[in-house]
C-alpha positions as CSV (number, residue, x, y, z in Angstrom):
1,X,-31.9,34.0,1.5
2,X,-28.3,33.2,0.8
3,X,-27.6,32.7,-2.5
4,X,-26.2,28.9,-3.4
5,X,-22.2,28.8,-4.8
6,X,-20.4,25.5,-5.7
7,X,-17.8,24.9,-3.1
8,X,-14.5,26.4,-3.8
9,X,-11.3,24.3,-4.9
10,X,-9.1,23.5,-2.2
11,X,-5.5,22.5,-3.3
12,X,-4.5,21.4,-0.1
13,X,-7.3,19.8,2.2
14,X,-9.0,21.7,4.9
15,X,-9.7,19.6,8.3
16,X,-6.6,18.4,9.0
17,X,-4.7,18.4,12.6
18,X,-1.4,17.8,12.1
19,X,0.1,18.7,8.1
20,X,2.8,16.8,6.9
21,X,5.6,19.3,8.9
22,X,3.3,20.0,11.7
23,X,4.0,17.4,14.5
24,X,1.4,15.9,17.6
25,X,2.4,15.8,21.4
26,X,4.3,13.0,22.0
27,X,2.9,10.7,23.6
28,X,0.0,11.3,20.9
29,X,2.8,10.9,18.3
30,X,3.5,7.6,19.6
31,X,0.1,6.1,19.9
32,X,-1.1,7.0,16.2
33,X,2.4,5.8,15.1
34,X,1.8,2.3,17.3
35,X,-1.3,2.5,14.7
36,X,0.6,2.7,11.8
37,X,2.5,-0.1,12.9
38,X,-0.4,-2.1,13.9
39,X,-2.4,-1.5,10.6
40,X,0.4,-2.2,8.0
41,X,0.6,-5.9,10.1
42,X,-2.0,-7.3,7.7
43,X,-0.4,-7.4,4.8
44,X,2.7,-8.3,6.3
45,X,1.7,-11.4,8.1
46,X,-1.0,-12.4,4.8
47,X,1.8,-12.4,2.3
48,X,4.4,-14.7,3.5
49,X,1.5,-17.0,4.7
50,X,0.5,-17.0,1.1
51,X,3.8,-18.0,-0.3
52,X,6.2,-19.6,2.2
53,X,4.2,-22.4,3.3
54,X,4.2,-23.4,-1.0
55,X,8.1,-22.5,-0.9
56,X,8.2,-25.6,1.6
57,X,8.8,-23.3,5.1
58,X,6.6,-24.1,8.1
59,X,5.8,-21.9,11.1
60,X,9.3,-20.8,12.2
61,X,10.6,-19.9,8.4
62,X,6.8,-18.0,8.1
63,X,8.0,-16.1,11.2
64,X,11.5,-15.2,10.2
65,X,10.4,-14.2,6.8
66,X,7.9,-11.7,8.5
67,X,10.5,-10.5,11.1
68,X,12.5,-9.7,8.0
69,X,9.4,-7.8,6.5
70,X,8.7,-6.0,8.8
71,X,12.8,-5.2,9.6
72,X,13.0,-3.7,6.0
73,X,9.9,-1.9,6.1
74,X,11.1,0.0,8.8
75,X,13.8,1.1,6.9
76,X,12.3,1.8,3.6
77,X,9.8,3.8,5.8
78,X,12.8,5.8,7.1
79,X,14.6,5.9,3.6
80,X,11.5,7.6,1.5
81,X,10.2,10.1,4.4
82,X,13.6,11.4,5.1
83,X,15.1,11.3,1.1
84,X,12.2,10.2,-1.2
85,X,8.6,12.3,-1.3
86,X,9.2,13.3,2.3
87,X,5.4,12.4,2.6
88,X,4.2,10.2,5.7
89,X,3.7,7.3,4.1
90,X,4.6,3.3,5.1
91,X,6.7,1.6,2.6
92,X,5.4,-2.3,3.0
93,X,4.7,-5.6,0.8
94,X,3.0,-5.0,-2.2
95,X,0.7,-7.4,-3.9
96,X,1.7,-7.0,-7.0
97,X,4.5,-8.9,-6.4
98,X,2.5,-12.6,-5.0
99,X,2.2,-13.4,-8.4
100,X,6.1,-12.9,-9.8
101,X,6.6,-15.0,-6.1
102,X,4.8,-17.8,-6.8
103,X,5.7,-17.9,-10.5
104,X,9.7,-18.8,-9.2
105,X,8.1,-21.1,-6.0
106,X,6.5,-23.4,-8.7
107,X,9.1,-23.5,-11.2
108,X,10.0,-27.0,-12.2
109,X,13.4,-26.6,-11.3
110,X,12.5,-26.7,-7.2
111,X,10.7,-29.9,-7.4
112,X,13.7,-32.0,-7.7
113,X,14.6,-31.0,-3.8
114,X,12.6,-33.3,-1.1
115,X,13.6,-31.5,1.9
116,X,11.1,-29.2,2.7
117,X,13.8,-26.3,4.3
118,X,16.3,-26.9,1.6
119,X,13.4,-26.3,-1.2
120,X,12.3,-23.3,1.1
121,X,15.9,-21.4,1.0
122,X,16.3,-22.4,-2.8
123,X,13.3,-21.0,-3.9
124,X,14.0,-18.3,-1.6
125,X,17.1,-17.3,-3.0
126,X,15.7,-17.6,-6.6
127,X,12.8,-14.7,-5.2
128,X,15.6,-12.7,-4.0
129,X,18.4,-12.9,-7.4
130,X,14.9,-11.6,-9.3
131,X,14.2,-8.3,-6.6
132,X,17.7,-7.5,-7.4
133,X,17.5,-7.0,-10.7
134,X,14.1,-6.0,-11.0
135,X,15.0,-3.1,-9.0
136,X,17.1,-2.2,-11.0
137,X,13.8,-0.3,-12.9
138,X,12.7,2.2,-10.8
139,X,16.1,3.0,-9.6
140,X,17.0,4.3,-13.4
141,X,13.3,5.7,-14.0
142,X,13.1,7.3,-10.4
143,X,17.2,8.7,-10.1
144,X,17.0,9.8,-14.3
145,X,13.9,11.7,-14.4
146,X,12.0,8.8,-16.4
147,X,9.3,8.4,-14.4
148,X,9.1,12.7,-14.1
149,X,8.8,12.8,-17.8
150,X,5.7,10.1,-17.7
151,X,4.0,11.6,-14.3
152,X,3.5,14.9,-16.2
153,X,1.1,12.9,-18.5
154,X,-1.1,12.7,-15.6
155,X,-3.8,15.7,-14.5
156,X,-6.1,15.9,-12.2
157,X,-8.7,14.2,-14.5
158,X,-6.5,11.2,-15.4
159,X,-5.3,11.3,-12.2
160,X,-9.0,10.2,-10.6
161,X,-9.3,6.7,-12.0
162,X,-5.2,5.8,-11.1
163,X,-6.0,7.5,-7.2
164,X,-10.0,5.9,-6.5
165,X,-8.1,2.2,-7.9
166,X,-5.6,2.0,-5.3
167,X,-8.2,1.7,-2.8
168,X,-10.7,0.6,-4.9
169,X,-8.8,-2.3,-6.7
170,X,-8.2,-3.9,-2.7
171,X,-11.6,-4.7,-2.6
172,X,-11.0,-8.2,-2.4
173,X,-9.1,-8.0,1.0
174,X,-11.9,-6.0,2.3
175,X,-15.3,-7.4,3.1
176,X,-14.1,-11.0,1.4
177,X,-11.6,-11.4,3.9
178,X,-13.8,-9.8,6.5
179,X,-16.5,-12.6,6.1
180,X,-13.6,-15.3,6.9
181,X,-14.7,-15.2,10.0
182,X,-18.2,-13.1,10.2
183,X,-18.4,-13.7,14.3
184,X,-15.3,-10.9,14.6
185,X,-15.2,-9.3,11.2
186,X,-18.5,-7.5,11.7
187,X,-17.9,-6.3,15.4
188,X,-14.9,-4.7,14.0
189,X,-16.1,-2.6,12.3
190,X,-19.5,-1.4,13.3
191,X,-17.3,-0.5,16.3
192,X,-15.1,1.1,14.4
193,X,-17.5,2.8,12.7
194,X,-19.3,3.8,15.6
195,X,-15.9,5.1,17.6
196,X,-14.9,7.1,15.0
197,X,-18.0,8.4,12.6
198,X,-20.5,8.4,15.3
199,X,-19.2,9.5,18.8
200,X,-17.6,12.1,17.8
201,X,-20.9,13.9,16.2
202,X,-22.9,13.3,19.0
203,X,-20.8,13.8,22.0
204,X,-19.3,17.6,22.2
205,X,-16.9,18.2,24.6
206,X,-15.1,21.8,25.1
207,X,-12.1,22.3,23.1
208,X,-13.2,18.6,21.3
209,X,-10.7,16.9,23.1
210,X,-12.7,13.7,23.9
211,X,-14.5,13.7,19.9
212,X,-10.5,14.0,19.0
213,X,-10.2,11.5,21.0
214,X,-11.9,8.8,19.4
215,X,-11.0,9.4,16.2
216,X,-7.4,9.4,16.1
217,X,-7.6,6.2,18.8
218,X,-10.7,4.4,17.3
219,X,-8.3,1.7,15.3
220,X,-6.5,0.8,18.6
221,X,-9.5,0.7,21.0
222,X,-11.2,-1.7,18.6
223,X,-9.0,-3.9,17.8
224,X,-8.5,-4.0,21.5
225,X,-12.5,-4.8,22.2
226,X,-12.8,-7.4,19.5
227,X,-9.6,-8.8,19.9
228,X,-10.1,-9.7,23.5
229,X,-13.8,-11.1,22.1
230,X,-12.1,-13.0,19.8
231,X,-9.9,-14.6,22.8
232,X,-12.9,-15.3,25.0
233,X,-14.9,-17.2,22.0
234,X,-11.5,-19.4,21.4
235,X,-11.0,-20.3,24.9
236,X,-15.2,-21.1,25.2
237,X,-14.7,-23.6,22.6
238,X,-16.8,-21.6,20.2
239,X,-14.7,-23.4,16.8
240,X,-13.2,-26.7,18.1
241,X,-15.3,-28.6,15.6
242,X,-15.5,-26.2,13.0
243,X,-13.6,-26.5,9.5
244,X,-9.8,-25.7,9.3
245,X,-10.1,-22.8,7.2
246,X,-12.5,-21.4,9.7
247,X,-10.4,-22.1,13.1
248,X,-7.3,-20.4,11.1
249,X,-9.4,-17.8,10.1
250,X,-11.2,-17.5,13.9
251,X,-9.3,-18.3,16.6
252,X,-6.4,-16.5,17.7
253,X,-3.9,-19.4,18.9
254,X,-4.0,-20.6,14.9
255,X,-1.0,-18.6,13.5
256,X,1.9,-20.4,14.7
257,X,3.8,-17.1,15.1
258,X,4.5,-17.2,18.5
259,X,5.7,-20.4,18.7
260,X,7.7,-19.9,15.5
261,X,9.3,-16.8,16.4
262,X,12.4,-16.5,18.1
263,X,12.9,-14.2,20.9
264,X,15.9,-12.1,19.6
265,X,17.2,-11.9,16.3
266,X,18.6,-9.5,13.6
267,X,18.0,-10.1,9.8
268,X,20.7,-9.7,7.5
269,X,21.8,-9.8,4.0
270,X,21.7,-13.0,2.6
271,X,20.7,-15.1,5.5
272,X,18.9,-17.7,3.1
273,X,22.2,-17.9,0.8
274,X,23.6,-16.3,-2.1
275,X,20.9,-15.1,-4.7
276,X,20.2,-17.0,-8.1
277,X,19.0,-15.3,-11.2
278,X,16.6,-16.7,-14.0
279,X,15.8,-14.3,-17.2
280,X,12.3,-14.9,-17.1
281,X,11.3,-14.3,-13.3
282,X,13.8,-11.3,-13.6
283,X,11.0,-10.1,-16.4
284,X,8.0,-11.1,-14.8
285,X,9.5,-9.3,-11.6
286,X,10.2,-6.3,-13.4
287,X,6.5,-5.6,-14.5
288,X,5.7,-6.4,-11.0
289,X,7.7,-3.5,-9.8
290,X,6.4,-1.6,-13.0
291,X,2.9,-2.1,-11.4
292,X,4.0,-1.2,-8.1
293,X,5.2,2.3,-9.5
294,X,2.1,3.0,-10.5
295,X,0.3,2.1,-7.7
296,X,2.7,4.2,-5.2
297,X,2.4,7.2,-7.4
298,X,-1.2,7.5,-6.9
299,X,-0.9,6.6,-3.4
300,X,1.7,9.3,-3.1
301,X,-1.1,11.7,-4.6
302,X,-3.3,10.4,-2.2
303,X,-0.9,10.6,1.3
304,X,0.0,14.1,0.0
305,X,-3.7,15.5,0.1
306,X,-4.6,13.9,3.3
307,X,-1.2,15.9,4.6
308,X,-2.8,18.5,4.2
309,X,0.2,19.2,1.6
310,X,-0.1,20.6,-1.8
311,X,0.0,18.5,-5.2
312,X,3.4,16.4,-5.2
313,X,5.4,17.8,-7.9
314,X,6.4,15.0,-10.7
315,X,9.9,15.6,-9.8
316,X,9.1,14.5,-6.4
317,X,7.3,11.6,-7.0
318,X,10.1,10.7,-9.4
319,X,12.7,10.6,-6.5
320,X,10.3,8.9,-4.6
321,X,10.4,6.0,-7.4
322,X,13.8,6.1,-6.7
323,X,13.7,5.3,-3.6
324,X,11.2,2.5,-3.7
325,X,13.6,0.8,-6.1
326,X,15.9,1.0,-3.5
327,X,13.6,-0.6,-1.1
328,X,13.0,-3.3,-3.7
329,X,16.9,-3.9,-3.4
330,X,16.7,-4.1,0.4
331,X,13.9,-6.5,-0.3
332,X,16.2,-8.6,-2.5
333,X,19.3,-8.6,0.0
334,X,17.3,-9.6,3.1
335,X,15.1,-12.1,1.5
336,X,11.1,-10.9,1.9
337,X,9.1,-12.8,-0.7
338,X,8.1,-9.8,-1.9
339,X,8.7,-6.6,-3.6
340,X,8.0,-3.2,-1.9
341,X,4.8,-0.2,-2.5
342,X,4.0,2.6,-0.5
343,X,0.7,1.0,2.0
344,X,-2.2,2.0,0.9
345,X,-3.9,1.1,4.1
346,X,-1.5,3.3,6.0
347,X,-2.5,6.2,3.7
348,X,-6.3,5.7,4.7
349,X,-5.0,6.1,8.6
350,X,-3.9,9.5,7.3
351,X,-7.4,10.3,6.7
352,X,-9.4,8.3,9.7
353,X,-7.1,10.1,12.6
354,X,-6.5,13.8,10.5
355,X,-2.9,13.2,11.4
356,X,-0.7,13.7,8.0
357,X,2.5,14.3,10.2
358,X,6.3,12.8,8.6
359,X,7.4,12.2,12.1
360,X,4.2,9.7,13.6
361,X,5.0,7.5,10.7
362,X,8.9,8.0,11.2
363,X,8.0,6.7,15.1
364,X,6.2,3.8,13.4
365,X,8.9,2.8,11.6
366,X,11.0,2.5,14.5
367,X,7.9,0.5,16.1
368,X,8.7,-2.0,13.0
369,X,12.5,-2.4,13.7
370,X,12.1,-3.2,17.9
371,X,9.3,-5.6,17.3
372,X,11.7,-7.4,14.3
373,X,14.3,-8.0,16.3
374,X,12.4,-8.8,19.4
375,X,10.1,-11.5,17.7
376,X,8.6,-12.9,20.3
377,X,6.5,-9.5,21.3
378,X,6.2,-9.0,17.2
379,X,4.7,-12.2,17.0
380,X,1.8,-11.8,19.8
381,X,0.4,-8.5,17.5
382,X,1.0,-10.7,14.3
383,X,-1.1,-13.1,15.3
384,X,-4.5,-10.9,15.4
385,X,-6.9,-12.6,12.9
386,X,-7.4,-11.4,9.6
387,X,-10.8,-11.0,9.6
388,X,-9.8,-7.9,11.9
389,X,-7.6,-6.6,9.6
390,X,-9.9,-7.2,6.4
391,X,-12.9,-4.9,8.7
392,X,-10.5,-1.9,8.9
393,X,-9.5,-1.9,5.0
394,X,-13.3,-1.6,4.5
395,X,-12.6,1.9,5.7
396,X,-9.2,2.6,5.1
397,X,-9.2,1.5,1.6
398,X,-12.5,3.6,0.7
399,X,-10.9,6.5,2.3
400,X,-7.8,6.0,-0.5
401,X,-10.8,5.9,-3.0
402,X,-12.2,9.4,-2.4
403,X,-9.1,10.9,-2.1
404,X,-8.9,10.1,-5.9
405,X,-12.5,11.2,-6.2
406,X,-11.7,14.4,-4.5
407,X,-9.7,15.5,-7.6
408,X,-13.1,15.8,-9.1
409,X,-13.7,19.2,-8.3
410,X,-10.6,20.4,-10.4
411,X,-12.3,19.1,-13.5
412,X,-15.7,20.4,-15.6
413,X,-18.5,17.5,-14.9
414,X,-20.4,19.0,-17.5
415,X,-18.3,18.1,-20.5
416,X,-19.2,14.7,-21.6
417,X,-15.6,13.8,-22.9
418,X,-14.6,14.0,-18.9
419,X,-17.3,11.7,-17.8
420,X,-16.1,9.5,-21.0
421,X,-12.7,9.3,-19.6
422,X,-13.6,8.7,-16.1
423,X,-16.3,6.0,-16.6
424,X,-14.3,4.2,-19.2
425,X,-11.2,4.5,-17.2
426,X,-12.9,3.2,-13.9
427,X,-14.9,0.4,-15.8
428,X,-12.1,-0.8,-17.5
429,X,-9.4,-1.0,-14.5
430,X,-12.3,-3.1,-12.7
431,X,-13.6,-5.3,-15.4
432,X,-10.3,-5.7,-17.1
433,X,-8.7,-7.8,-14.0
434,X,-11.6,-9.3,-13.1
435,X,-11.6,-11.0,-16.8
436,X,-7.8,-12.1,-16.0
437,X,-8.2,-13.6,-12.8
438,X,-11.5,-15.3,-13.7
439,X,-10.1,-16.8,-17.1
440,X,-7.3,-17.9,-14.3
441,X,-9.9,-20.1,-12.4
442,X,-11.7,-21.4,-15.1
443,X,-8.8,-22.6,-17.2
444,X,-5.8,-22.5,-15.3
445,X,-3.9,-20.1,-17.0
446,X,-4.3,-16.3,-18.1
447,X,-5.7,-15.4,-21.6
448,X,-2.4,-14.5,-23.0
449,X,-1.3,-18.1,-23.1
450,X,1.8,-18.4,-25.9
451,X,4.6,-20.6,-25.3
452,X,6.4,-18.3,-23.4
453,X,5.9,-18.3,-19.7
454,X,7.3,-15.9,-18.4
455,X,5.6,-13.6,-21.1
456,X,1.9,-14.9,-20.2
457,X,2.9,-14.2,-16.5
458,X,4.1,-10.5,-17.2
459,X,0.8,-10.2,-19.1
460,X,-1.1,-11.1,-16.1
461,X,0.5,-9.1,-13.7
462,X,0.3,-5.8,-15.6
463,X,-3.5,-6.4,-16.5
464,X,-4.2,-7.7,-12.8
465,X,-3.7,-4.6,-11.5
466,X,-6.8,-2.3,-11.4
467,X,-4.8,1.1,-10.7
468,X,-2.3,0.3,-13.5
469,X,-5.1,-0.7,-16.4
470,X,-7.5,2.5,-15.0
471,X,-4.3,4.9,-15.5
472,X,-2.8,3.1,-18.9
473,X,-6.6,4.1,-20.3
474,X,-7.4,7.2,-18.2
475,X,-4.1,8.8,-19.8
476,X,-4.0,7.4,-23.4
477,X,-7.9,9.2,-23.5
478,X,-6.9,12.6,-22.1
479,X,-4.0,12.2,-24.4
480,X,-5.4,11.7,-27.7
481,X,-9.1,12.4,-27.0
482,X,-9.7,16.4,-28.3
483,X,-6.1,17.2,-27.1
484,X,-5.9,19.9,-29.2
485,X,-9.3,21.8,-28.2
486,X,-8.9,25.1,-26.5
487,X,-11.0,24.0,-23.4
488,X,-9.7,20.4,-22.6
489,X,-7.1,22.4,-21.1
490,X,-9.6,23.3,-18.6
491,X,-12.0,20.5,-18.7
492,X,-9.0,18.2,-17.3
493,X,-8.2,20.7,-14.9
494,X,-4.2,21.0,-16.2
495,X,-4.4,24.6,-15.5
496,X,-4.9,24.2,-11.5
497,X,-1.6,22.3,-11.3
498,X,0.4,24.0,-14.0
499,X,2.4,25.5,-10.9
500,X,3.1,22.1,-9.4
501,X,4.2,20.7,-12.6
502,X,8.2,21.7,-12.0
503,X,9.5,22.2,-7.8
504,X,10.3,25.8,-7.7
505,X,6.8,27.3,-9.5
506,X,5.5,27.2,-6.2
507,X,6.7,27.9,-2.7
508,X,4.8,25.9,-0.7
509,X,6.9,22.7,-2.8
510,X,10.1,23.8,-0.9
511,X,7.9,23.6,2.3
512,X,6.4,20.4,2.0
513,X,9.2,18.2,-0.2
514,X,12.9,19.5,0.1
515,X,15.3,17.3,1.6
516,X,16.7,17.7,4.9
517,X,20.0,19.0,6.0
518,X,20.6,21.3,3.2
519,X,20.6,18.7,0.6
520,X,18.3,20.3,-2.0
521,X,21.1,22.6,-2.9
522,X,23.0,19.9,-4.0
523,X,19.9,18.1,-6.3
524,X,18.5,21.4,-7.7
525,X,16.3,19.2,-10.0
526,X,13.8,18.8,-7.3
């Protein structure tokens, strides 16, 4: 009888088709980037129909704020895989930023205009003079080695609560968003599910072409099934007397994109008007692209192990931080309501097709740019319900969580000060927020309630955000807890990426990260 050995560390991950320099056929290329594209529409089209219709825009400023989304996502996508991290990841609207939004929408100072459009550009142009500045941080932390300095703080054992809470923390635009509309939520994805976890297992074809098949595709072909369903139920009549909420939520002719969308046009700097700035929404901006650092750090962690790519030096990461300040600028010129992160549903695609390759999410980037400009077609895939969308972050999102949970087997799960760390850290970036947004509903404001606004919202953004609470507590405890004891070095599994710690200890780095054209040579920092 065999004798039973743990399973071996693997720095980068076995299993994958296509690495981060390897590239698909393509015509395969182009399909799993049409994914891409497809996936990272949810959060696209959810945001701006969160904020614009309170910023006093109706249908056809919703679509022209999404066409603009989606026109600067392209090229944020293009910036960071060619110049930032070089990892295949989507660089889209982040969350974190709907608060900071919502904070200028409601000011005081925009009540004072009746006209609905006129209120919509001024508050518009307020969002904008506060993405400019607030950019302004990662740019300096990214470009100056800042955010190097602070990403060395993080191991692989402080690194697991920060990775397993950028999936994790989404929870609420999982299953809650699913259940909008149960009828088409649920089909998606058992469907997807079954097409992708299932078929393959039981259905072995030679050279797995057709189990290959269906996983890489199974996003596309389901969204295809239940979309169609969905169509068939709205033209039966299945929701004419059903509540709003519930026809928005069901029926696919409830948008207003497609009607609201205009066949050809090109965003631009400044199309709502020339930007105003307000110190406070410039601060409570700021931590919002604080939070979004964090966050796209560990979903940069997480994009470069399903890339089949080793550990991202902190170097790396901190030019990548760069560059998402400078897609936070773009956001500001062109006007997007919103601040950029890297998608974290995109990164779970990574892991549900085995496809880690730069240039499929490069193709989806130009997917993002044609179907901009051309709004019209844009608006058709826009306007898939979001029930759809909330089914596939069920999986996508809980892939992003056990890419942080993978990190696991660098660290000793026999010492009790690293189960300490990670429960504590995990328990307190989920309970932590939860308190925050529940003291929200109950009393109408946050629990840091002083006389300064813009204080009380900086407050809330920060501790609203499960990633960035897990990793402010994950890396004070590894930092102060038995720091000094000869075998913390081990039990937080520092010594398996002491080599990754600076670019050039390893020679993979210069494989997987250096810039193009020759231009390492002139950065020799990274």
């Amino acid at each position: 009888m065999a004798a039973l050995v743990p399973h071996p560390v693997k720095e980068q991950l076995p299993g994958v088709d296509f690495c981060v320099n390897s590239n698909p056929a393509w015509p395969a290329a182009i399909i799993v980037g049409f994914q891409h594209y497809i996936v990272m529409l949810g959060t696209t089209v959810l945001i701006p129909s969160i904020i614009v219709p309170l910023m006093g825009g109706g249908n056809r400023e919703k679509a022209e704020v999404i066409q603009t989304l989606l026109f600067v996502a392209g090229i944020n996508t293009l910036l960071q895989t060619w110049f930032g991290t070089r990892l295949p990841v989507v660089i889209g609207a982040s969350y974190a930023f709907v608060f900071p939004a919502l904070f200028v929408v409601l000011s005081n100072r925009y009540s004072t205009y009746i006209d609905p459009h006129d209120r919509f550009r001024r508050s518009m142009r307020g969002i904008q003079g506060a993405l400019l500045i607030a950019s302004v941080l990662p740019i300096l932390a990214g470009f100056f080695g800042v955010w190097r300095i602070l990403v060395r703080l993080l191991c692989p054992l402080s690194s697991v609560p920060l990775i397993t809470l950028v999936g994790l923390g989404l929870y609420a635009h999982g299953f809650p968003q699913l259940a909008q509309c149960v009828e088409i939520g649920l089909p998606e994805l058992i469907i997807l599910i079954i097409l992708s976890q299932y078929i393959p297992q039981y259905i072995k074809t030679k050279g797995g072409i057709f189990e290959r098949f269906f996983e890489r595709y199974a996003v596309l072909i389901s969204i295809a099934i239940v979309w169609a369903y969905a169509a068939l139920l709205t033209a039966a009549g299945a929701y004419k007397n059903r509540p709003p909420n519930t026809q928005f939520s069901c029926r696919v002719d409830r948008a207003g994109l497609i009607g609201g969308a205009p066949w050809i046009r090109f965003p631009y700097p400044w199309q709502w008007g020339a930007p105003t700035v307000n110190a406070g929404e410039v601060f409570v901006m700021a931590a919002a692209a604080f939070v979004a650092l964090i966050e796209s750090t560990g979903a940069f962690k997480a994009a470069a192990r399903y890339g089949s790519a080793t550990p991202i030096p902190p170097s790396v990461i901190s030019r990548g931080a760069g560059w998402l300040g400078i897609a936070i600028l773009l956001d500001g010129f062109f006007g997007t309501v919103s601040g950029s992160t890297v998608s974290v549903e995109n990164v779970g695609l990574l892991a549900l097709t085995r496809v880690g390759s730069r240039r499929v999410v490069q193709i989806s980037a130009v997917f993002m740019i044609f179907f901009s400009i051309f709004g019209k077609f844009g608006a058709v895939l826009a306007s898939i319900p979001l029930p759809i969308f909330g089914a596939l972050y069920c999986i996508l999102f809980g892939y992003v969580s056990s890419a942080g949970l993978g990190l696991l087997q660098y660290c000793n799960l026999n010492s009790f000060r690293t189960m300490f760390i990670i429960g504590f850290s995990l328990f307190m970036g989920l309970s932590v927020p939860q308190y925050f947004n529940g003291y929200v509903v109950t009393s109408g404001h946050g629990p840091v309630h002083t006389r300064s606004s813009w204080f009380n919202e900086i407050m809330q953004v920060i501790f609203t955000s499960p990633a960035t609470v897990a990793a402010i507590v994950g890396v004070f405890l590894d930092s102060t807890i038995a720091r000094r004891h000869s075998l913390t070095r081990v039990d937080s599994g520092r010594h398996w990426w002491e080599k990754f710690r600076y670019f050039d200890k390893d020679p993979r780095s210069e494989e997987f990260y250096a810039l193009p054209w020759g231009l390492s040579r002139h950065f020799p920092s990274v």
